[in-house]
KEKE-708704 format. One record per residue (C-alpha): x, y, z. Coordinates in Angstrom, 2 decimals, m for minus. Layout:
BEGIN
<<X Y Z>>
...
END
This chain:
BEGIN
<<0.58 m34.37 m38.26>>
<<0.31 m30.84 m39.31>>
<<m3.41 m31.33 m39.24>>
<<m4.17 m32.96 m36.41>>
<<m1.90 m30.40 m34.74>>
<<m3.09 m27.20 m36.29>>
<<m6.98 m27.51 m35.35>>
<<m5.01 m27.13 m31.71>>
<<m2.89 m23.67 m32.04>>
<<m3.25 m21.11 m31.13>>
<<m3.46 m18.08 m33.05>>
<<0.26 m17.09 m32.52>>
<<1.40 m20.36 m33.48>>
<<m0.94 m21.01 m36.54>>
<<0.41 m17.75 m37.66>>
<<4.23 m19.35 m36.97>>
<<3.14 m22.19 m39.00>>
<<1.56 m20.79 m41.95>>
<<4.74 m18.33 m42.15>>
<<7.42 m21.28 m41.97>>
<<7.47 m22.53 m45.12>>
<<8.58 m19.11 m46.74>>
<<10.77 m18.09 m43.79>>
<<8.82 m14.97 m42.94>>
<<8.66 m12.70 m40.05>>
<<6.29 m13.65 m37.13>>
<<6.38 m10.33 m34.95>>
<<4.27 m10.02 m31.49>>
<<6.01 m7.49 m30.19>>
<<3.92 m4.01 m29.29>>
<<6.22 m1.53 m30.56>>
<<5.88 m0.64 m26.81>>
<<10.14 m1.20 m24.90>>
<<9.06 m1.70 m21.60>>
<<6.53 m4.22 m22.92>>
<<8.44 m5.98 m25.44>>
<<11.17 m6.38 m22.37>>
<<11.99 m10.45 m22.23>>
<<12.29 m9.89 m18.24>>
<<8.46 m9.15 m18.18>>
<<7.67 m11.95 m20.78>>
<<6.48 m14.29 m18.00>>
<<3.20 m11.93 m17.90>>
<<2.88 m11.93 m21.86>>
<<m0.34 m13.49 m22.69>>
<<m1.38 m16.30 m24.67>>
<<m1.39 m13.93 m27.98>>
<<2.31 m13.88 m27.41>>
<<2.83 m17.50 m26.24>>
<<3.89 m20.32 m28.64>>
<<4.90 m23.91 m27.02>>
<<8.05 m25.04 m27.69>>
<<6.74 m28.30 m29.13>>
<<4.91 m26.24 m32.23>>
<<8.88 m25.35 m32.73>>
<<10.29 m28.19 m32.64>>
<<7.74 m29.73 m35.07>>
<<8.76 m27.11 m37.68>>
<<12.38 m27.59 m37.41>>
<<11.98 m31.20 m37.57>>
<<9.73 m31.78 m40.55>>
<<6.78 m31.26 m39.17>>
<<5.37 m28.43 m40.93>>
<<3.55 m27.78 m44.52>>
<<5.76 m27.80 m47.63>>
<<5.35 m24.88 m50.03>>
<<7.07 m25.19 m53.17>>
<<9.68 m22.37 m53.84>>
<<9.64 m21.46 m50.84>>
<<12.84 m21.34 m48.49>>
<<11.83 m22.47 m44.82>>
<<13.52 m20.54 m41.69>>
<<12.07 m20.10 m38.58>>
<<11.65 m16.52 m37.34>>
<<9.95 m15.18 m34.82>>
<<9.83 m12.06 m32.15>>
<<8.53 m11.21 m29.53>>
<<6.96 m14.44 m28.15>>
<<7.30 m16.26 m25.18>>
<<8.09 m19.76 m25.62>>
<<6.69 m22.03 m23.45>>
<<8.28 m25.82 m22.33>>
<<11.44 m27.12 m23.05>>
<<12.80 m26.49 m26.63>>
<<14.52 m30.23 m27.05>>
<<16.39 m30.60 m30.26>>
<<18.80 m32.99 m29.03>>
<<20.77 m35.15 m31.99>>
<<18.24 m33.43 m34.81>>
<<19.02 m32.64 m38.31>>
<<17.25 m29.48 m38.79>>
<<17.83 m27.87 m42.19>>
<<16.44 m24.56 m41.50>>
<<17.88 m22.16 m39.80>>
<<16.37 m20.46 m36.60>>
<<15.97 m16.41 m35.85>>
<<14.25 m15.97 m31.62>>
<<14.80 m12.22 m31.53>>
<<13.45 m10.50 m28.71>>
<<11.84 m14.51 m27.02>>
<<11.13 m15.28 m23.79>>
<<12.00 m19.34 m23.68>>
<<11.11 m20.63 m19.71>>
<<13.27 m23.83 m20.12>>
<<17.04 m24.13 m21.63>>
<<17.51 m25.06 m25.11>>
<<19.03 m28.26 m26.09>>
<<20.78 m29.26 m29.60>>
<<23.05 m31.30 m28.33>>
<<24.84 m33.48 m31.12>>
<<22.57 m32.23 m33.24>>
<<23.25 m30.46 m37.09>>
<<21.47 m27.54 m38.08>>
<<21.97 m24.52 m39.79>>
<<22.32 m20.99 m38.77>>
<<20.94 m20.08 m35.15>>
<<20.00 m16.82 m33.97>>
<<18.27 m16.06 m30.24>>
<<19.32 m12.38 m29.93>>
<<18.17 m10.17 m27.35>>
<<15.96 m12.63 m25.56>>
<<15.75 m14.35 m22.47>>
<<16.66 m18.16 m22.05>>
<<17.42 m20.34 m18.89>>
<<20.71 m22.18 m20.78>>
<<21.99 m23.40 m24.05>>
<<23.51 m26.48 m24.75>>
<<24.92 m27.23 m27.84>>
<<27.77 m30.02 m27.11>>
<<28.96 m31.61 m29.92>>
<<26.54 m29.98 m32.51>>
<<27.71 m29.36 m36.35>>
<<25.58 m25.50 m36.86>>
<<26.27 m24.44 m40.57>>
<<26.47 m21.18 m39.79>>
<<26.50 m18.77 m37.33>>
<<25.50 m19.27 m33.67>>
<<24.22 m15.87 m32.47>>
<<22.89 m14.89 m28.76>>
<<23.85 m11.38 m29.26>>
<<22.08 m8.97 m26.31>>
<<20.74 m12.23 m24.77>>
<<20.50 m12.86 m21.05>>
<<20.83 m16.58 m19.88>>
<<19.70 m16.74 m16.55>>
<<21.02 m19.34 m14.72>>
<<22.56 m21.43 m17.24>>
<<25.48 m21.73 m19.42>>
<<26.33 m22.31 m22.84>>
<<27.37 m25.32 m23.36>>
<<29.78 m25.91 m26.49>>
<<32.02 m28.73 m25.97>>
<<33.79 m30.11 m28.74>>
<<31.04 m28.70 m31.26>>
<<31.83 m27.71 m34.46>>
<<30.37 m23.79 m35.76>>
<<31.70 m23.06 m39.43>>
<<30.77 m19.58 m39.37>>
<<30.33 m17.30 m36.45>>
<<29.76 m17.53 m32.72>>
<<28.61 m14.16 m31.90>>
<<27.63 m13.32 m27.78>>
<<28.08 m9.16 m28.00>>
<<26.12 m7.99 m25.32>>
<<25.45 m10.78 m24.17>>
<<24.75 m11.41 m19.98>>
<<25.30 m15.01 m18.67>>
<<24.77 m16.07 m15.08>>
<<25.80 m19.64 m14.34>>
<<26.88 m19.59 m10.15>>
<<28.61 m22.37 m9.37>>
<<29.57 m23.45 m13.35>>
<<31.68 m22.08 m16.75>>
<<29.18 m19.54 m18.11>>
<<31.11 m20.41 m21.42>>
<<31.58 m23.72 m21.21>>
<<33.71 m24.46 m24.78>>
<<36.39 m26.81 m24.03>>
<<37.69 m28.50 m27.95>>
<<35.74 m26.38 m29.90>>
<<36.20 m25.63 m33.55>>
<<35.53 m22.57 m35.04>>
<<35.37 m21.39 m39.05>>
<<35.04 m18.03 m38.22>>
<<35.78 m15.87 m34.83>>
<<34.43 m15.89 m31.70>>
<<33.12 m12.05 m30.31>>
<<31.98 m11.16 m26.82>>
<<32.46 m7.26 m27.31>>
<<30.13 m4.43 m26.58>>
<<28.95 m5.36 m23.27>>
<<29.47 m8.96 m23.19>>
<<29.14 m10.54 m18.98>>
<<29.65 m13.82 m17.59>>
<<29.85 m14.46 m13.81>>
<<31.55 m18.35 m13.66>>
<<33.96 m17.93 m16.39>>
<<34.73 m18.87 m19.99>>
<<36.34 m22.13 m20.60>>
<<38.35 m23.01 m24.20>>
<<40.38 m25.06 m23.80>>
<<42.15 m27.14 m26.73>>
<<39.72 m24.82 m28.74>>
<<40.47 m24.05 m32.56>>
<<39.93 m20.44 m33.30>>
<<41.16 m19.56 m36.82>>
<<39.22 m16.23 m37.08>>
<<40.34 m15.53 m33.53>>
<<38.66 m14.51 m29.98>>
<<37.62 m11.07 m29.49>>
<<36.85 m10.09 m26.28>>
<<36.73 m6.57 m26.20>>
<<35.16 m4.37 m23.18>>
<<33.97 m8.07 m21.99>>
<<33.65 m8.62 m18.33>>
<<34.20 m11.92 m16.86>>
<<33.75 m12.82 m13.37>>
<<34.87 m15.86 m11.39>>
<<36.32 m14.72 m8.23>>
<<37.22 m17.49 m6.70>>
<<38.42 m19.34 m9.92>>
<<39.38 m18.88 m13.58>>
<<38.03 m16.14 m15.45>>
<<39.47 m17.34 m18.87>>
<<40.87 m20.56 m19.87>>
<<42.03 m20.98 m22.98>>
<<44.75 m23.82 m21.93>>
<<46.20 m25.19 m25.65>>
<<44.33 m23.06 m27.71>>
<<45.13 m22.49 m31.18>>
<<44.11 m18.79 m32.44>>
<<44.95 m16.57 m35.14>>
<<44.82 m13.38 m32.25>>
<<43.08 m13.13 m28.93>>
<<41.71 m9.13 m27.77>>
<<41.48 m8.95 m24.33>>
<<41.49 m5.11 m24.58>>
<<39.55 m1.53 m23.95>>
<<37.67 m1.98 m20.89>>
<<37.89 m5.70 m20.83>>
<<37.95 m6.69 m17.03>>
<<38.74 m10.32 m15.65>>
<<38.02 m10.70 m11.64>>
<<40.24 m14.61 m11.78>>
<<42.52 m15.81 m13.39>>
<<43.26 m15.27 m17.31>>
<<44.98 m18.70 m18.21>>
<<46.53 m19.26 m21.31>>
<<48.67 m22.29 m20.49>>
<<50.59 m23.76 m24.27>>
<<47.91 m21.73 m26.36>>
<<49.35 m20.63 m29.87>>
<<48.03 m17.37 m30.80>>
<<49.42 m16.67 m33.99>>
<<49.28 m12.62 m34.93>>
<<48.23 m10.36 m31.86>>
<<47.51 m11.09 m28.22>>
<<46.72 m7.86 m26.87>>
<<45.64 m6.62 m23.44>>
<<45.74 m2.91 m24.43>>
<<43.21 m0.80 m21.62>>
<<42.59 m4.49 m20.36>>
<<42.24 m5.26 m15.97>>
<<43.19 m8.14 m14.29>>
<<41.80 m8.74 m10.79>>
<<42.66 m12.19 m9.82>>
<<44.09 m12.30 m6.47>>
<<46.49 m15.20 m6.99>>
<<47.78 m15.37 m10.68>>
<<46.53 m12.35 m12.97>>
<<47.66 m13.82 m15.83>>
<<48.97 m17.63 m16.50>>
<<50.88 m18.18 m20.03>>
<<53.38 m20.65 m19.05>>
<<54.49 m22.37 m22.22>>
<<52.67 m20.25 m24.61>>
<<53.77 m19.12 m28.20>>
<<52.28 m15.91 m29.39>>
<<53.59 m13.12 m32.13>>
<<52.99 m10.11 m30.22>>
<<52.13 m9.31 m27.18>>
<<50.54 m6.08 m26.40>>
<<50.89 m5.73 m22.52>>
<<49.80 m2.73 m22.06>>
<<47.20 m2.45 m18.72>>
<<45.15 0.14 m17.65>>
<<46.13 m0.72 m14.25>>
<<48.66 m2.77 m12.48>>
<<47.23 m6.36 m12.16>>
<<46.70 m7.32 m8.63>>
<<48.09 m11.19 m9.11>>
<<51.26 m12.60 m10.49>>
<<51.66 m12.94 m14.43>>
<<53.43 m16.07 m14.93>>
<<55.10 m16.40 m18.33>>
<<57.45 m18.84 m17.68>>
<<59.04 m20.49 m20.77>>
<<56.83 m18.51 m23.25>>
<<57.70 m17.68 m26.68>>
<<57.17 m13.97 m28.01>>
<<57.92 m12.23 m31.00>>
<<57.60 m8.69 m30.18>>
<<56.54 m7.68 m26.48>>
<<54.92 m4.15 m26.30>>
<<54.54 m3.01 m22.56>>
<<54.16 0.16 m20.64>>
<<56.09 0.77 m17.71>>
<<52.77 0.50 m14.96>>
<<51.73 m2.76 m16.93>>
<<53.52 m5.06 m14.31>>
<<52.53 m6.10 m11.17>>
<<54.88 m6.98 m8.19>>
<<55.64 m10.50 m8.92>>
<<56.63 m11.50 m12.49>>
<<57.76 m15.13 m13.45>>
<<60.28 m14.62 m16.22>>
<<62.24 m17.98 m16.19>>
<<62.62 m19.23 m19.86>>
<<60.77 m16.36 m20.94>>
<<61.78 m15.55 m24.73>>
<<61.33 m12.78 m27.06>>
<<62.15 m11.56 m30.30>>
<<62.33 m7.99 m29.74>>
<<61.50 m5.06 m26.94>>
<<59.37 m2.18 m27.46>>
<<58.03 0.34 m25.28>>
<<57.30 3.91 m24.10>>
<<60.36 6.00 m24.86>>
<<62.61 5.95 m22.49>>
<<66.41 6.80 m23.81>>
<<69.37 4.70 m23.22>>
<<70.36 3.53 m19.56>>
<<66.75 4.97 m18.01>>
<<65.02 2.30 m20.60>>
<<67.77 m0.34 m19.10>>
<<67.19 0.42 m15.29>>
<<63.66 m0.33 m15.84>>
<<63.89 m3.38 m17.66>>
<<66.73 m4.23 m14.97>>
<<64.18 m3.56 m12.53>>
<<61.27 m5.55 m14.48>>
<<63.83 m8.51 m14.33>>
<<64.10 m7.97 m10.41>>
<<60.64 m8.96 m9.98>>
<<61.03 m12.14 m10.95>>
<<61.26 m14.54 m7.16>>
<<64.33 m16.00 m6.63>>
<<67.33 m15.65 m8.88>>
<<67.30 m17.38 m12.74>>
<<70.00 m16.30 m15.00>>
<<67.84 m16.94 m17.98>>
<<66.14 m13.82 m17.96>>
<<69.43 m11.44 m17.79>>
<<70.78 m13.65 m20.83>>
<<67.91 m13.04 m22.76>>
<<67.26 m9.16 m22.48>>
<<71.38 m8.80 m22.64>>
<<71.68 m11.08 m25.89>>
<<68.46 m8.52 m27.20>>
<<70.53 m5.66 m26.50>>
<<73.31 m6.99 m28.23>>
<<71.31 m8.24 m31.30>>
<<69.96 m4.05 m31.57>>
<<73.52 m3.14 m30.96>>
<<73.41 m2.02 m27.31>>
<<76.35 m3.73 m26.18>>
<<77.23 m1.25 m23.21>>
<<73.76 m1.85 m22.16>>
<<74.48 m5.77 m22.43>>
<<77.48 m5.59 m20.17>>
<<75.10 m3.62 m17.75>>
<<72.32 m6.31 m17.90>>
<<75.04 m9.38 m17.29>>
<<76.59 m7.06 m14.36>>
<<73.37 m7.12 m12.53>>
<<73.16 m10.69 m12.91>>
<<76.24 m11.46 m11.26>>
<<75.20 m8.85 m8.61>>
<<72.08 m10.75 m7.98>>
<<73.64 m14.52 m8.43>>
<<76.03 m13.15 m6.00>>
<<73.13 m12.53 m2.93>>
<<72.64 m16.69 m3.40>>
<<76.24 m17.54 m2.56>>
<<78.29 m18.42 0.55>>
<<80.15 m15.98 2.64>>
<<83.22 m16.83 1.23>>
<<81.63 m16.54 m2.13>>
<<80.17 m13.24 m1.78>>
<<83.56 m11.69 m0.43>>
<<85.05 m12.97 m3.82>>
<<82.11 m11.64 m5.31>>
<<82.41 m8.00 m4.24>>
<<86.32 m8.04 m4.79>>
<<85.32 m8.79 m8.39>>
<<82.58 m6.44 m8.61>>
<<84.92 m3.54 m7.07>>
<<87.90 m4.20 m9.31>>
<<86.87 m5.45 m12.43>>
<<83.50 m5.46 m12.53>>
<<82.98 m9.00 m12.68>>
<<85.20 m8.23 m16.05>>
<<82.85 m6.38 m17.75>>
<<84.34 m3.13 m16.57>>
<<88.55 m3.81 m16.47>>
<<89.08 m0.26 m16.70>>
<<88.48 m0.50 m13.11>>
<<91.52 m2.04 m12.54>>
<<93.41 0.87 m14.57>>
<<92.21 3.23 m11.97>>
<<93.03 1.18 m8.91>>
<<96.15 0.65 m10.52>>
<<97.44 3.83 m10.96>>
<<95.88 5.41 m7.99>>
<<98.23 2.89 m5.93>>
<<101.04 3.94 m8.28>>
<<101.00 7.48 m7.11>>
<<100.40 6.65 m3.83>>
<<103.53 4.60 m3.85>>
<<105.38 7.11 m5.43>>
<<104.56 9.63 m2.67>>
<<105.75 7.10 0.03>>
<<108.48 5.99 m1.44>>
<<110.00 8.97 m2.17>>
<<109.62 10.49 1.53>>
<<111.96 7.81 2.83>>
<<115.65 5.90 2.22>>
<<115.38 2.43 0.83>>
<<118.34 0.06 1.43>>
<<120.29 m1.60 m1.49>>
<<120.10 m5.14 m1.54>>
<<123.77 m5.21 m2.43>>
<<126.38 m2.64 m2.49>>
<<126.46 m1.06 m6.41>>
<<124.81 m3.43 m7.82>>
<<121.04 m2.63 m9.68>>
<<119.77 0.88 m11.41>>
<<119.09 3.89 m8.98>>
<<116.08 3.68 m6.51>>
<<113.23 5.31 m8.27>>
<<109.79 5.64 m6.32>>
<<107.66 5.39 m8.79>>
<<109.11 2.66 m11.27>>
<<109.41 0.74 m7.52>>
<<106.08 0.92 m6.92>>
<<105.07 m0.41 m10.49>>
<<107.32 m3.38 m9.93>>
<<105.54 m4.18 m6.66>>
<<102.23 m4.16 m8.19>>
<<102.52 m5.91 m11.51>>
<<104.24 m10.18 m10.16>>
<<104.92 m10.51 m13.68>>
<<107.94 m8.94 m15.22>>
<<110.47 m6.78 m13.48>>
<<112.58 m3.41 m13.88>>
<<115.25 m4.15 m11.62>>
<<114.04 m2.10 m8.86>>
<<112.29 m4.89 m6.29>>
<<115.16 m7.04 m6.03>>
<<117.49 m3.95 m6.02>>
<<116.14 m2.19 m2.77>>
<<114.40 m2.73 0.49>>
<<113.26 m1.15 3.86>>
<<113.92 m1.63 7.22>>
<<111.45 0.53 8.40>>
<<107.44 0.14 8.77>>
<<107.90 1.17 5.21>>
<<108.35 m2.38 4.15>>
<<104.94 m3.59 5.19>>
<<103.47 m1.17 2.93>>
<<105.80 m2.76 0.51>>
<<104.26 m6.08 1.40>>
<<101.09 m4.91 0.96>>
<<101.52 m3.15 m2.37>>
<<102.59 m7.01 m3.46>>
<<99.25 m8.59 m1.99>>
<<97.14 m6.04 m3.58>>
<<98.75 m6.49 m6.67>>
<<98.31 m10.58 m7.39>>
<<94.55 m9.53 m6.10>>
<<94.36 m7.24 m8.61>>
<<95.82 m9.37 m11.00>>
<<94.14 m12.38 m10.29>>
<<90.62 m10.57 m10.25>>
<<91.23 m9.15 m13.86>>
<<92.19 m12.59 m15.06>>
<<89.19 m13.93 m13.30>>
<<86.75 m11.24 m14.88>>
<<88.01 m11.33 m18.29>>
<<87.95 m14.94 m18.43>>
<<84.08 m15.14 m17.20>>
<<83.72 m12.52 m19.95>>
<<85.16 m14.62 m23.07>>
<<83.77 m18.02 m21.84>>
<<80.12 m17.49 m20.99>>
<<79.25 m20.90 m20.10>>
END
């Protein structure tokens, strides 16, 4: 074969072919930018033009043997003509297109090969579904035009590096990655574009997903999804920009997810991590996202925010963390603005009080605790009935709902001397002639308020004056107040 095909090449790819064998450098490029540019390679000449059949040949056997030599593909600067078809090959060698021009996408689909590198080129699409690479996969700086790459359920032990990398696929996942397996990480830093999204899901990231400064664009969609993911940490941070939605649905990201400097433009849901477990989560936005952030029955470690990290609507319901930690903010300032962080979740869910009062208790806040479950019966109470809500407020304005029965003291003993006062401006009656101690105002006045025990003094005398419906009324008020501390301490001690 190599014979019959070599009298046929040109002089670019007889210079490919005698280089193959010992893995050396093929370079066309001019030493000239704005003519070594892939986006003018459609005008590079046939010194610069290899068919994408002389390529394949090499990688699949095709090519002379040299003995002691290590054979690797690598070539710059060329523009590769015809469709680069590797599907369900074993290629042992691995591949280096640095600075190419390829007019048709490149297939290894199913296919096992080594290391592959097509960095800073040009190339329609790249599909590599279900391939084994032993190695790195590498399309750092390169632009795919109007494809995507294509990794389902393939398996990468090393590296899948797309820095600076620009991919255009309207219409479809520009990352489309949905069960892969990774040995090593995954970066899209420095630069790195999609418009149509990047889609992991169920994908196995050990060396984790970096995805620093990236921009991805699907604004009418999903920007990310990374739905039951498992990753050792995910970096959506400095710069990085998402115009959809970020979903992270059941993913496990074991260290750090952080979105540190990070925006989020989708319109609907920002951010979606219902359901998933990470250590710590580093929320802290450049801007306020424009969508909700759903994290509804998550699982956190430690949460870092910043205070202008949230957006309007946050989903908190079976939200869980291990610990708090933000900008300083002392005492009952750092408590009104969680209190307010827990407003924005819709509706009312006492979940989300429980939680940040039982982490204020754990750090040994527990006056901020009582504050947290006050505003949760303050809010429960805007869902109840009329009746309901009239209980509620007595509650709230005499006890506290319990968790403030000093309350009580005060109303208490602000009735006492205003009993004493009116009592003691008038002439009580005695129930029965010399019988029961002397009338004293203020020990009468005691005895109307408190219906349990008595000091002689309400059976002893009466009025028969208007005075006695104030007399009535100190009664009333007093089983309200009674029954309302009763009420409140017992919702206290039992807090099912």
């Amino acid at each position: 074969m190599a014979v019959l095909i070599y009298d046929e090449l040109t002089a670019a790819e007889r210079a490919l072919w005698d280089a193959f064998p010992e893995g050396r450098w093929v370079d066309l490029r001019t030493g000239v930018p704005e003519e070594d540019d892939p986006a003018t390679g459609a005008e590079w000449g046939a010194g610069r033009t290899v068919r994408a059949e002389v390529v394949a040949a090499l990688l699949l056997g095709g090519g002379p043997a040299r003995p002691g030599g290590v054979a690797a593909l690598r070539l710059a600067g060329a523009r590769i003509t015809g469709a680069l078809d590797l599907a369900g090959a074993e290629i042992g060698s691995p591949v280096w297109l640095r600075g190419c021009r390829l007019e048709q996408p490149v297939s290894l689909h199913a296919a096992t090969t080594r290391t592959v590198h097509i960095t800073a080129g040009r190339v329609p699409g790249v599909d590599a579904g279900l391939a084994r690479v032993e190695g790195h996969l590498d399309l750092t700086g390169s632009v795919l035009e109007t494809g995507s790459l294509t990794l389902v359920n393939a398996q990468v032990t090393g590296e899948l590096r797309l820095n600076g990398a620009r991919i255009t696929a309207p219409g479809r996942w520009g990352v489309f990655a949905g069960g892969l397996a990774m040995g090593g990480g995954v970066y899209c830093r420095e630069g790195f574009f999609t418009r149509g999204g990047v889609r992991l899901v169920g994908a196995q990231l050990p060396g984790g997903l970096f995805m620093r400064g990236a921009r991805l664009e699907s604004p009418q969609g999903e920007a990310l999804v990374a739905d039951r993911a498992d990753a050792s940490a995910v970096e959506l941070s400095d710069g990085f920009r998402a115009t959809g939605t970020v979903r992270l649905r059941g993913a496990r990201i074991a260290d750090l997810l952080t979105l540190d400097g990070a925006t989020l433009d989708g319109t609907g849901t920002a951010l979606f991590g219902v359901g998933m477990q990470v250590g710590t989560l580093d929320f802290g936005l450049a801007t306020k996202p424009s969508g909700t952030v759903d994290l509804r029955g998550a699982t956190v470690t430690a949460l870092h925010d910043r205070a202008g990290s949230w957006p309007d609507e946050v989903r908190l319901d079976g939200f869980v963390y291990g610990s708090l930690h933000s900008e300083a903010t002392p005492g009952r300032e750092n408590v009104t603005r969680r209190l307010a962080w827990l407003r924005r979740n819709p509706g009312y869910a006492p979940q989300p009080y429980e939680q940040l009062a039982a982490w204020y208790r754990q750090a040994g806040h527990d006056d901020d605790a009582r504050r947290v479950l006050l505003a949760k019966q303050r809010h429960r109470r805007t869902t109840l009935n009329v009746p309901g809500r009239v209980w509620g407020r007595l509650l709230d304005a005499t006890v506290g709902y319990g968790y403030r029965p000093w309350l009580a003291a005060l109303w208490m003993g602000a009735l006492c001397l205003l009993g004493g006062l009116v009592f003691s401006a008038g002439s009580p009656v005695q129930t029965k002639d010399g019988e029961g101690a002397p009338f004293n105002a203020l020990v009468y006045t005691v005895d109307l308020l408190f219906p349990v025990g008595d000091f002689g003094q309400r059976g002893a005398w009466h009025w028969t004056d208007a005075t006695q419906w104030f007399a009535y009324l100190l009664v009333a008020v007093g089983w309200l107040l009674t029954t309302a501390v009763v009420a409140g301490v017992t919702r206290t001690l039992n807090r099912n």
